[in-house]
Structure formats: C-alpha cells, structure tokens
N, C-alpha and C positions, 0 to 999 in steps of 0.2 A: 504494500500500500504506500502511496507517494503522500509528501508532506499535504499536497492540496488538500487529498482525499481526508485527512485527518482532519484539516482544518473545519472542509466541510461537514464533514459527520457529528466535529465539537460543535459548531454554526447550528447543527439541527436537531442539537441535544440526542442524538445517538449513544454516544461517548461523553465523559468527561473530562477536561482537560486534565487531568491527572491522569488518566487514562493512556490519551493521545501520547504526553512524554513519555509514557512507558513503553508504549510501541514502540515509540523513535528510537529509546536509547534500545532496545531488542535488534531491531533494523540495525542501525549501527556495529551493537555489538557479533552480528550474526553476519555483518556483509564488511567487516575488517573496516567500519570506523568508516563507512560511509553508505547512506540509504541505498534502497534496493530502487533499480531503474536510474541509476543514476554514477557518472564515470566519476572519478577518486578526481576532484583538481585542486589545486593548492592556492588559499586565499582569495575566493572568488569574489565576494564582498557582494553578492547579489543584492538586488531590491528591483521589489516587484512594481511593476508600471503599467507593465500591458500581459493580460491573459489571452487575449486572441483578436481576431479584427474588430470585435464589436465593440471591443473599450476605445481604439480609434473612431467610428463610425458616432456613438455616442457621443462622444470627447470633439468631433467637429460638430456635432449637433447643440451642443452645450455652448460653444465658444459662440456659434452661430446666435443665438439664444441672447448670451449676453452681449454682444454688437447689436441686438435688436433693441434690447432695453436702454445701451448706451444713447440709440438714434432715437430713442422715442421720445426719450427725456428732453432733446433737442426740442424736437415738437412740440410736448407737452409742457414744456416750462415747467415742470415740479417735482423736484429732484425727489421730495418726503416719498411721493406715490409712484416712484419708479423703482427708490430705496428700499421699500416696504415691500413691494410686490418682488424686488429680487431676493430678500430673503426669505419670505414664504414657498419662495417657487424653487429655493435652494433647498430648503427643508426639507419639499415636499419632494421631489426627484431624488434627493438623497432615501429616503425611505423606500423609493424602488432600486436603484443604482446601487446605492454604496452596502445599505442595510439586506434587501432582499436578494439580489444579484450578485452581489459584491464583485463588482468592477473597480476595477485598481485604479486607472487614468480617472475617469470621471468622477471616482471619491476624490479625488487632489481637488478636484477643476470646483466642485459643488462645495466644498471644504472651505476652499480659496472666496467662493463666491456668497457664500453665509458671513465668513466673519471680513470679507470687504463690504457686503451690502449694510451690514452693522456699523460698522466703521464710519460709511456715507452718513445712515442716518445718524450719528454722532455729532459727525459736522455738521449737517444741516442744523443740529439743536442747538450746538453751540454758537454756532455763524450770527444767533438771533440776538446773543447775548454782546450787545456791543462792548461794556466794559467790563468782560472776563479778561484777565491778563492769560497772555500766550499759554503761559505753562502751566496753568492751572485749566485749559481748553485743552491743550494736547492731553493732559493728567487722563480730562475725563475720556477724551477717542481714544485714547491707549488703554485704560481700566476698558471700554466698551469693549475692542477687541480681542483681548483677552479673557472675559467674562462670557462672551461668543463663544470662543472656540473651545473656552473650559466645556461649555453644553453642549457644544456640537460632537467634539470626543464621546462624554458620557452617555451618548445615545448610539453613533456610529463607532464608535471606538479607530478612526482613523488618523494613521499615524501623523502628518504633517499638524494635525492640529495643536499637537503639543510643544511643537515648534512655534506654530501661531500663536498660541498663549502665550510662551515665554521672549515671544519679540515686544509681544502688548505689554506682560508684566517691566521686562525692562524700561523701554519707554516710559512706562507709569513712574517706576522710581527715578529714570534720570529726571522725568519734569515736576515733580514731588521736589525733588533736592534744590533743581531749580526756582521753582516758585517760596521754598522754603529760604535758603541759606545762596541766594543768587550769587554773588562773591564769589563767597568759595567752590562752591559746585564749576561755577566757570572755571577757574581752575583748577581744580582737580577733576576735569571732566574726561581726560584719559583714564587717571587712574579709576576714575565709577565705572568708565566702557571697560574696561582691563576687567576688573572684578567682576563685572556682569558675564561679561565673556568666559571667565574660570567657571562662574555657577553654571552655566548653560553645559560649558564640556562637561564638570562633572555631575550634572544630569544626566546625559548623553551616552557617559561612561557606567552608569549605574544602568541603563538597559543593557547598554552592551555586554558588562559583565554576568548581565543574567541570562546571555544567552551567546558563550562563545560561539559555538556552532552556527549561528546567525539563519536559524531556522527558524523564528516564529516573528509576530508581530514588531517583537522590541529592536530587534534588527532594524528593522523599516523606521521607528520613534526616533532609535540614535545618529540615523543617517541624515532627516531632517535637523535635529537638532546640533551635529556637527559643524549643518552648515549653517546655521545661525552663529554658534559659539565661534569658530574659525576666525571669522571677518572681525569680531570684536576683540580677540585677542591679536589678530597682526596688527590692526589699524592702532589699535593703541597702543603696545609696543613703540611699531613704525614713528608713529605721530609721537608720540608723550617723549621718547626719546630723543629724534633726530629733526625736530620740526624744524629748518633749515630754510633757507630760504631757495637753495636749486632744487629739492622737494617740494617745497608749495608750490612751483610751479608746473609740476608734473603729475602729482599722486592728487586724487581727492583729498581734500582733509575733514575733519567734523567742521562745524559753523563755528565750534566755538575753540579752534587751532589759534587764535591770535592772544586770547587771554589766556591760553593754558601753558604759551609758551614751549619751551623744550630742555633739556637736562643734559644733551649732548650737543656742541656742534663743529658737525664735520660738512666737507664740501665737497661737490666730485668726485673721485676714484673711492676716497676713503669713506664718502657715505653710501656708494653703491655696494662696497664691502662688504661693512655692516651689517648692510640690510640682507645681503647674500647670506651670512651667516648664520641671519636671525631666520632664513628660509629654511637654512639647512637644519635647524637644532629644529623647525615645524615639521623637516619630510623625518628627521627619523626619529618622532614621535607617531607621526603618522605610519611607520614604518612597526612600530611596537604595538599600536593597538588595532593594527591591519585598517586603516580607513583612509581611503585617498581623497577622500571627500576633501578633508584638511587641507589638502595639497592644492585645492582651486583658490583661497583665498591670496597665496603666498603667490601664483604665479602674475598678478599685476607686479606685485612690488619684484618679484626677480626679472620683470620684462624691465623693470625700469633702471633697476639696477644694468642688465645686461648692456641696453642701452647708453647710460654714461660710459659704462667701460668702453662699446668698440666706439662710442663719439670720440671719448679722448684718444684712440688705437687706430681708428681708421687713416687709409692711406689715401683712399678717394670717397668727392664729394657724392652723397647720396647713398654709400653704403650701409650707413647705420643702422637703417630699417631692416632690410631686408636680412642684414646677419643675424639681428635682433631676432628675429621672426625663425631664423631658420635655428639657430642657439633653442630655441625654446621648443620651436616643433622639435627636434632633437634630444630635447630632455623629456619632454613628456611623452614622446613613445619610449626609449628607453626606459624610462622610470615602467611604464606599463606593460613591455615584455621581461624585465626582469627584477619585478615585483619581490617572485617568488623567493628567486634566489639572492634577494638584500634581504628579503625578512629574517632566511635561514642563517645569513650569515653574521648580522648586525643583532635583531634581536637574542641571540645566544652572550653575547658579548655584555649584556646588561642583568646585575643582581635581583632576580624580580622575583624571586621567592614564590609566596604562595600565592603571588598574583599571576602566576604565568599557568599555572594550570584553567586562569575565570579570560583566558585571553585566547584569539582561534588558534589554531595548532599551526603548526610549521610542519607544512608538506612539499614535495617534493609531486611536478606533476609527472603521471604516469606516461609511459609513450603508447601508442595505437599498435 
C-alpha cells in the first residue's frame, strides 16, 4: 500500500492515524528502509503540488475565477462586496477541492485566496478610519491575516496556511513594536526580522523533526515555513550587518535600512565576501537539515555578490552579467546533482548526536 493510499483511508476514517504509521514503518522495515512501489533515492525533499491533471485544470479554473473578481471590482466600485464574496466563495470551493477531493494545487490557490480576501477586507475597514496611525492599521491586517489562516488550517488542515499565519503573526508584532516603542523598534528593526526569522525556522524545524522521512503532512508545513523563515534571517543578517552604501544600491533593503543603520562597513570585493560567506555557512545548514528551500533566499544576495567580484575582475565591457548569470546557473545545478553526495560527506563531519537520528538519513542513490 502506497503512502497516498494511507492517507486516504486515514481521510475516510478506515484507519487510524496511528495505525497508518505502523504500516509505514512495517513497509519500511520489510522493503530495506524504503516503501513498497517505490525506488530507494537519496534526499528527495518531495512536496506535493500536483496529483494529476485535474489539480492543473482546477488550478487555471481558480486563477480564472479570481481575474474575474479582480475585473469586476473595477466595474462595480466596491471592493467590501467583491472582498466578501471572495472569501465565501474561497471557503466554499475549499470544502469540495481541498477538504472532499483533496487537491494539492488548488488547496495552495483557495488557501492563498481566503486569507488574501481577509486581508482586502481588512483594508477596506481600516482605509475608513482616517486617523489610525500606520502601525496600528497594518497591527490590525496583519492580526486579520493571520487569524484567517489560523481557521482556514483548522478546518482544511492545509499546509501553506501555517506559513500564512506566521507571516501575519510577525507583521503583527513588528507593527505592535512599532506603534508601541517607535524609536527603538526603528532601530532595532533587523534584529526583530533576525529573531522573527529564528522563531519561524525553529517552527519549521519542529515538523520537520517529526517527520525525518518527510512522509506525511509536516513535510509539506516545514517546506512553507522554511520559506518564510529563510528570507528573514538572510535579509537581516545581510542588512543589520553590512548596510553599506554599494549594497543599498543593489539588494532591496526593509523601509526602515536608514534608521537601523549597520554594524559592519565594508565596500566592494570585501562586502561581496562577506556576504558569500554568510551564503555559504546558509547552504551547509541547508545541507544538515536536507532543505534546499533555504538555498533560494541566499541566491539574490550570492548573485550580487558574484556580480561585484567579476565587475571589479572583468576584462571587457559588458561581461559582468552574463558571467554573473552563468557562475550561478553553474552552482545551482551543481549544488542539485550532487546534493547527495555533500550531505554524505559534510553532514558526517558535524557533532549532532541525538539529533541526527530526528534528521533524513544519508543515502546513497541506487543505480538502474
């Protein structure tokens, strides 16, 4: 019996989910440590998105849906009764799609579209209120989203949502600090995204560890939430560190880079370094808890980095880009055909004790 079929049979009360894991680890243990129907590969990182055509077919049916609400709103001049009616209509489709069908893509899409439609009405309430200050308006659309998506999880139980709470929750507390202790929140505004960014990885890390084998739901919760935590721990790093002035000119920074100042400053060669550095200590973290997800946040700031080096290195005019471009295509296939064999080789090299047994295993892929 394949992992699907489990899930199914739990979904339709057949089975218990205590049940389901006991098959799995039997499966396992009876087919040498890896499910029946299924080839032995090393660090796959799966997540599920599409089961078959119809969660595409669906999935442009949905998008289509909401481009009609977007256009109608035009029309109709009233954002409340287009806001309202997309999230009833996100609910309701959710309760065939995500709940009764469980379609992968279009739970993301109906997911996304519940607590954006919340969000809208949010604004709309606030927009009325002409002297709320800023941060005490974002407070409330950020609590709104996040209080969204806490409900929408507890009914669909769908993984991205947890990720949407914890992007609302942060927002809530940076604009809370904000509206509270304005001053200092402005500066110390790295290190709040810094620590938001820790809480979200070790969120992230707590499904993950409950599910090395990255067989069941938690898998799919830590993959969203990686990429949420990712971006807030490089940019504040990046930023709180080196906020420079030939970096502001290149990298986004938060709005509030000017009053946060920076702690380090270097210039050219030596801030592209740096920042290389601070990629390199991301990928073999990424490398320890098997998640490449990590790896997307780091590659703006290594493109950029890349970039200073062959500007100051180039021989002729106009190459910069194009090495830039091809440096990076070059490391991200590399990095993704030989995944395997850095995990085998780098993670063994690190003390990890009793945490290396709650982390996926280190495989070797078989040949055909």
């Amino acid at each position: 019996m394949l992992d699907h079929d489990l899930d199914a049979a739990v979904t339709a009360g057949v089975i218990g989910r205590e049940q389901a894991d006991a098959l799995r680890a039997f499966q396992r243990a009876r087919h040498g440590g890896a499910p029946a129907g299924t080839a032995l590969e090393a660090d796959e990182e799966k997540f599920r998105i599409l089961g078959g055509f119809n969660d595409i077919l669906v999935a442009i049916g949905l998008l289509l849906l909401i481009a009609a609400l977007f256009s109608a709103s035009a029309v109709i001049a009233s954002g409340l009764v287009i806001a309202i009616l997309a999230a009833v209509m996100a609910w309701g489709l959710a309760e065939l799609f995500t709940r009764r069908l469980r379609l992968a893509l279009p739970a993301i899409i109906l997911a996304v579209m519940f607590v954006g439609a919340v969000v809208w009405l949010a604004v709309i309430a606030i927009s009325g209120t002409a002297d709320d200050p800023t941060a005490r308006a974002l407070a409330a659309v950020a609590g709104a989203g996040a209080v969204a998506a806490g409900l929408h999880y507890a009914r669909f139980r769908v993984p991205i949502d947890v990720a949407l709470a914890m992007c609302g929750l942060v927002a809530l507390v940076i604009s809370l600090l904000l509206a509270a202790f304005p001053d200092l929140a402005r500066r110390l505004i790295f290190a709040i995204t810094l620590a938001a960014g820790l809480g979200v990885f070790a969120l992230a890390m707590r499904f993950d560890l409950a599910d090395p084998l990255r067989r069941s739901r938690n898998a799919d919760t830590a993959f969203w939430l990686h990429l949420v935590a990712a971006p807030l721990i490089v940019h504040s790093v990046v930023a709180g560190l080196f906020g420079g002035e030939s970096l502001r000119g290149s990298v986004l920074f938060a709005l509030f880079a000017d009053e946060a100042g920076s702690l380090i400053h270097l210039d050219g060669a030596q801030l592209a370094l740096a920042i290389l550095a601070i990629v390199v200590v991301l990928f073999i973290v990424a490398l320890v808890i098997d998640r490449r997800a990590l790896l997307v946040s780091g590659l703006t700031y290594a493109g950029y980095s890349l970039w200073v080096l062959f500007h100051d290195l180039a021989w002729r005019d106009g190459i910069t880009l194009p090495a830039t471009l091809f440096a990076l295509a070059l490391l991200v296939l590399g990095v993704s055909a030989g995944w395997s064999g850095l995990r085998a080789t780098i993670v063994p090299l690190f003390p990890l004790g009793r945490w290396r047994a709650s982390l996926p295993p280190l495989r070797q892929r078989t040949r055909p």
